[in-house]
N, C-alpha and C positions, 0 to 999 in steps of 0.2 A: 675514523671518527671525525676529521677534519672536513669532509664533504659535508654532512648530516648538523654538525657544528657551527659551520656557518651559513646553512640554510634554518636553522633554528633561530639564531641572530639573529638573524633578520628579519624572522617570522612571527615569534612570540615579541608581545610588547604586553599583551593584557593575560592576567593571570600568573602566577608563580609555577616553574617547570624545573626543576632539578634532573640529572641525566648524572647516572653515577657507570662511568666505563666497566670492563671485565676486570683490570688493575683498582676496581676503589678508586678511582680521580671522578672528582664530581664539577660540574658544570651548571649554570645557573642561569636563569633566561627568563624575562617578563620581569613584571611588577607587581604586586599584591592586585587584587578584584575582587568587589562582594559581591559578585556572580558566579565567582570561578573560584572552586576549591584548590587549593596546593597539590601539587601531585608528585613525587617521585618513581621515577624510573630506573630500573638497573639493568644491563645487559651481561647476557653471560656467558659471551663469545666477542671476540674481534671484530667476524664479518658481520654481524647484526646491523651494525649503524649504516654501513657500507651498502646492505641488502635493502634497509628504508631507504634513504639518498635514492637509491638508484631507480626504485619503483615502491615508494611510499605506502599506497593505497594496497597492493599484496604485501610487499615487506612489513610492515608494520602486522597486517591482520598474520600474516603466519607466525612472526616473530614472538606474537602474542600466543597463539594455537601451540605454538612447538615446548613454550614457556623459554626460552630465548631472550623476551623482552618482561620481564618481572614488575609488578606497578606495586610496591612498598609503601608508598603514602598515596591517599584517594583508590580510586579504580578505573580501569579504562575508558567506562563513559567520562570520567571527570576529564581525562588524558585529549579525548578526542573532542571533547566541548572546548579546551584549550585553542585546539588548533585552529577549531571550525569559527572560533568564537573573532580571530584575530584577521581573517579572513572574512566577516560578515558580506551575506552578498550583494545587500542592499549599500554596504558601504565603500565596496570596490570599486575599481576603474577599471582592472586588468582580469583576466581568469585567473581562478584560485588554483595551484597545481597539487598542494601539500595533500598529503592522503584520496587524492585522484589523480588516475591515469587514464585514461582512454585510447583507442584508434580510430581518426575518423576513415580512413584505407580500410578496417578489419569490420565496419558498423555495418555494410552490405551483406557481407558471407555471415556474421553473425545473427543476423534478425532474417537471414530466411526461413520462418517458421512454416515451411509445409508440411503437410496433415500429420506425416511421420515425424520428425522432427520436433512436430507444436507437443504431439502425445509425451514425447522424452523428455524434451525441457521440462511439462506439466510434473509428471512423475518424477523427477528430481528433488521438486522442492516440497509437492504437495504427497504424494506417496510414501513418504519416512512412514506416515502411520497415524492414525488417529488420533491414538491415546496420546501420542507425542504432543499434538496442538491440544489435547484436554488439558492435560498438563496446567499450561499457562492461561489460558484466554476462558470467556467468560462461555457463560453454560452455553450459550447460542451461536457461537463459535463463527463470530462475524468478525474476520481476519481482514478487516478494513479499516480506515480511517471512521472513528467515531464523531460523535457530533458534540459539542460540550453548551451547552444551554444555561451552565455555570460552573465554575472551570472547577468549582470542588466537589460536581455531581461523582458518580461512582463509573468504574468501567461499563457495568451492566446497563446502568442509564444513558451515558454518552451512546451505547449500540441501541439502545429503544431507540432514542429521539434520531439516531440517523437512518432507521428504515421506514422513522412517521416522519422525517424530511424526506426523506426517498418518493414515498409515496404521495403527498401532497403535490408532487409535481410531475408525479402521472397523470394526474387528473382520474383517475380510475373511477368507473363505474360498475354495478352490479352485472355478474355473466358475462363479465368480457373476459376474452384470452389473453394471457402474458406470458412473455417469452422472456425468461430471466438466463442472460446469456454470461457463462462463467459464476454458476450458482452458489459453489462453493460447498457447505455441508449444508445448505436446503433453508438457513432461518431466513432470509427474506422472503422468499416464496411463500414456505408459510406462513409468515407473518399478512404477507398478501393476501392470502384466500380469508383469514381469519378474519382481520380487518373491514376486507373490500367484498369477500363474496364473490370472486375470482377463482377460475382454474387459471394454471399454472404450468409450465413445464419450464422445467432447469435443466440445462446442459454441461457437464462439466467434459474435460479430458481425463478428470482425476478418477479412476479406479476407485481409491480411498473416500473418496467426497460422495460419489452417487450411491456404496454401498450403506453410505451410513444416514445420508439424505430421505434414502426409499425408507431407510426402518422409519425414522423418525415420522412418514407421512404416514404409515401403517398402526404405528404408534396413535397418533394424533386423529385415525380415521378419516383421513382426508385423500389415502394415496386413489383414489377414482377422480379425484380434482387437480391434485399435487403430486405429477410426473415429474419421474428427475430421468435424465439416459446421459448412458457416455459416450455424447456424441459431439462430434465437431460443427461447431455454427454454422460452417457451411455446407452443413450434411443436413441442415433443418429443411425440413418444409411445411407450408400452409400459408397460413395470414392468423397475424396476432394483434389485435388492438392495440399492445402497449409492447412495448419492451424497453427491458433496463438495463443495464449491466455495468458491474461493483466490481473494480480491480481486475478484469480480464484485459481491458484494452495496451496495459502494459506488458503484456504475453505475445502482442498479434504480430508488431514488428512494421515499422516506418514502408518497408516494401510492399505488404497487404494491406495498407490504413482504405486506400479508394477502393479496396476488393471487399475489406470491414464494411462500410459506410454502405454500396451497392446491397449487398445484399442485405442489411438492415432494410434498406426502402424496400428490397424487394418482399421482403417481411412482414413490413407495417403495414394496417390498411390504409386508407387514402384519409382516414380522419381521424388516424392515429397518432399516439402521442412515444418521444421514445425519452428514455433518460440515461446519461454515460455518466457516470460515474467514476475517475481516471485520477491516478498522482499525474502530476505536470510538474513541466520547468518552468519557471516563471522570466525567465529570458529565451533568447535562441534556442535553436535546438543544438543537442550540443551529442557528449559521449558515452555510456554505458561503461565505470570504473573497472579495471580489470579482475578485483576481485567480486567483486557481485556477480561479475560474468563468467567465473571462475565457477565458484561454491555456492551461487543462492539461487542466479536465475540465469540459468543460460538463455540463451535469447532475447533476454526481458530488456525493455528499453521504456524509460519515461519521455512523455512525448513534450516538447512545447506546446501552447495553446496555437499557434499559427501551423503546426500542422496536421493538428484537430481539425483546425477549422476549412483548411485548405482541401483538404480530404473529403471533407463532409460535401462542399460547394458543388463539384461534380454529380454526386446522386441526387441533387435538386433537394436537399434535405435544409431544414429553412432551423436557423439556431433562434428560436425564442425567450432563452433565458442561457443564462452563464454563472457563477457562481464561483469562488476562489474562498476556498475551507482554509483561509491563512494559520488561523492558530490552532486547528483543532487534529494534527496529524503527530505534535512532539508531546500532548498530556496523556495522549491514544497509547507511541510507541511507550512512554515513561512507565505504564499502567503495566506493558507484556514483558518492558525491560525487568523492574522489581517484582512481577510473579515469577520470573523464569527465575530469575536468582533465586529463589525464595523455594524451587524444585528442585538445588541445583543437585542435592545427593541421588535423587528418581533420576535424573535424566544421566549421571554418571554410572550410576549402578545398569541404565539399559544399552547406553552408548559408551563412551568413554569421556573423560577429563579435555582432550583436543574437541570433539564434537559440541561440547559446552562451551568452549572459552570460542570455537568460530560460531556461533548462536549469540554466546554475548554479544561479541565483535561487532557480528550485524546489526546486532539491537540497538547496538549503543552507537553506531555508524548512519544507521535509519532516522535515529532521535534528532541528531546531529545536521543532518541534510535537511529537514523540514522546519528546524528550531535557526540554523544559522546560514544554511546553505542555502542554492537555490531552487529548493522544490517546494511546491505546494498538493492540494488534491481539486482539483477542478469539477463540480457537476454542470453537464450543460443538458438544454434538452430541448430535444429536434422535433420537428414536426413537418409531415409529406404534404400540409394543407393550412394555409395560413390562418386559418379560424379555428382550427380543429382546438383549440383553448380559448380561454376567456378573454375579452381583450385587456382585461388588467389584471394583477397578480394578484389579488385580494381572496379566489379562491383558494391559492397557497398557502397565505397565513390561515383562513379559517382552517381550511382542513386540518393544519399542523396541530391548532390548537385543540380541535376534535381528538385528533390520537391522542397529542398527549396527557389530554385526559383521560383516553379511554383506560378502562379498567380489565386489564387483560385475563381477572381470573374469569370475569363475568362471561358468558356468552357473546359472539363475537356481532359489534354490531356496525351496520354500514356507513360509509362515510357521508353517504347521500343521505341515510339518516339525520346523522350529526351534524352536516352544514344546512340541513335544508334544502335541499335540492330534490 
């Protein structure tokens, strides 16, 4: 307890943290905060504290999984807003170490996502199963950072308004092709055709995601427009007017970013528009925590914005616009964190009690990295032709404001309707 003891000392100053040993001796650390809830901790072993000390960011999340580390007063997101909160990143000098660990030695052999490799990580995280994501997230099942247009809109609103931000910076026209790469369960895409009057094809790795993408366009009458396959983006071929892609780029791996960006152009037409959609670090580029590279995402790695854009520069792909979603990825995760608790006897009755509490873990770890740490969600959007968009952004706000008006039970109607174009 001595190690872990006086790295808490030192650490906590904002918030109240109690830490009660295996013997009942309790220990006291911070200051009251009217940010930060009180939280107590109990451990129910010797080696527990010894196991955090040593490797934080896993010891902690197992400790918690194994029930090892018990939270008595508050709950674990309150536990790790504590940590995250005392460390803010913005207010640092130094790297934060507490509940992160990384290898920059192991960051090579880990992000080599080739084709085999891309498939198994994919299926990891996304293959548990469908109903497991119904569960929690909203009917359209957009496992992305939302958009919040007012911070007390509803989850389902926050995901409308960020596939009619998505789309406003396609520039999309009638009967063009989109290549929506890392589609996920299919609701941007159709939302696209619906919208824009666009065919469509989505590509996932996910087994889970294409199977249940195709019903939905079958469902909706669209699958002759709205293709989904399980295939790997650089198994595509043709030429697609536009392409987008929502959360896959943290999948591809720092090794393949100019292999990503290459074959995008080689993709795009020549007057094409493309849009990425990416969590980011908002400093250096840095490490991938051992346990996220453990249990959630093997491979996955958040990029800095300098090696987006480093990567891009090579396939002559011209960054037109940029964007930093600073506040809209901790009300997104707070939305999945309080539904999943709110499932948690369904998801113990399918899985068990450890599979829940490392589900929490994450949630309330994700919250924590976007709300006090140093990630953000970046949209940028590239272009093979320096005119191929407007020369000012004034078609983006109009068009935004067209979706969000639009009246999704109505019949779907075109954007080039609604701005006048």
């Amino acid at each position: 307890m001595a190690l872990l003891d006086k790295m808490l000392a030192s650490h906590v100053r904002r918030g109240e943290l109690t830490i009660v040993d295996h013997k009942g001796r309790e220990r006291h650390y911070g200051a009251p905060d009217p940010e930060l809830r009180p939280v107590t901790v109990r451990f129910a072993d010797r080696m527990t504290p010894f196991r955090i000390a040593r490797d934080p960011a896993v010891g902690t999340a197992e400790a918690y999984m194994d029930g090892r580390l018990i939270v008595e007063q508050g709950e674990i997101l309150d536990l790790v807003l504590i940590i995250r909160r005392n460390r803010r990143w913005e207010d640092r000098s130094g790297p934060g170490k507490f509940l992160r660990k990384g290898s920059r030695l192991a960051r090579p052999i880990a992000h080599l996502n080739w084709r085999r490799q891309a498939r198994r990580n994919v299926a990891h995280h996304y293959d548990i199963g469908n109903d497991f994501y119904r569960l929690w997230m909203e009917a359209d099942m957009q496992y992305s950072c939302g958009y919040f247009t007012d911070p007390g809109n509803s989850l389902e609103q926050a995901q409308l308004d960020k596939k009619a931000h998505l789309a406003c910076k396609l520039h999309l026209k009638a009967g063009q092709r989109v290549l929506d790469i890392g589609c996920g369960w299919g609701g941007l895409a159709l939302y696209l055709n619906r919208v824009a009057d666009v065919d469509v094809l989505g590509v996932t790795l996910s087994t889970e995601q294409v199977k249940l993408a195709r019903e939905r366009a079958v469902a909706a009458g669209v699958a002759d427009r709205v293709r989904f396959e399980h295939m790997d983006y650089r198994d595509v071929a043709g030429t697609f007017d536009r392409i987008v892609s929502v959360g896959m780029f943290e999948h591809v791996g720092p090794p393949f970013y100019r292999a990503f960006f290459r074959k995008c152009r080689e993709l795009l037409a020549p007057d094409g528009v493309m849009v990425l959609h990416t969590m980011g670090r908002m400093g250096r580029p840095g490490t991938t925590d051992r346990f996220i590279q453990k249990y959630i995402w093997p491979g996955g790695y958040i990029p800095a914005l300098s090696e987006i854009v480093s990567a891009s520069e090579p396939a002559r792909l011209i960054m037109a616009d940029c964007e930093a979603l600073r506040l809209h990825y901790p009300p997104t995760v707070l939305h999945w964190h309080e539904r999943f608790k709110a499932c948690r006897e369904e998801v113990v009755r399918r899985y068990d009690e450890r599979f829940y509490r490392l589900w929490l873990f994450y949630l309330a770890a994700g919250l924590s990295m976007f709300s006090d740490g140093g990630m953000t969600v970046y949209q940028l959007q590239y272009l093979r032709r320096r005119d191929a968009a407007p020369i000012t952004r004034d078609y983006m706000f109009e068009t935004e404001r067209a979706l969000r008006a639009l009246d999704l039970a109505e019949p779907a109607m075109l954007i080039a309707t609604k701005t006048g174009e």
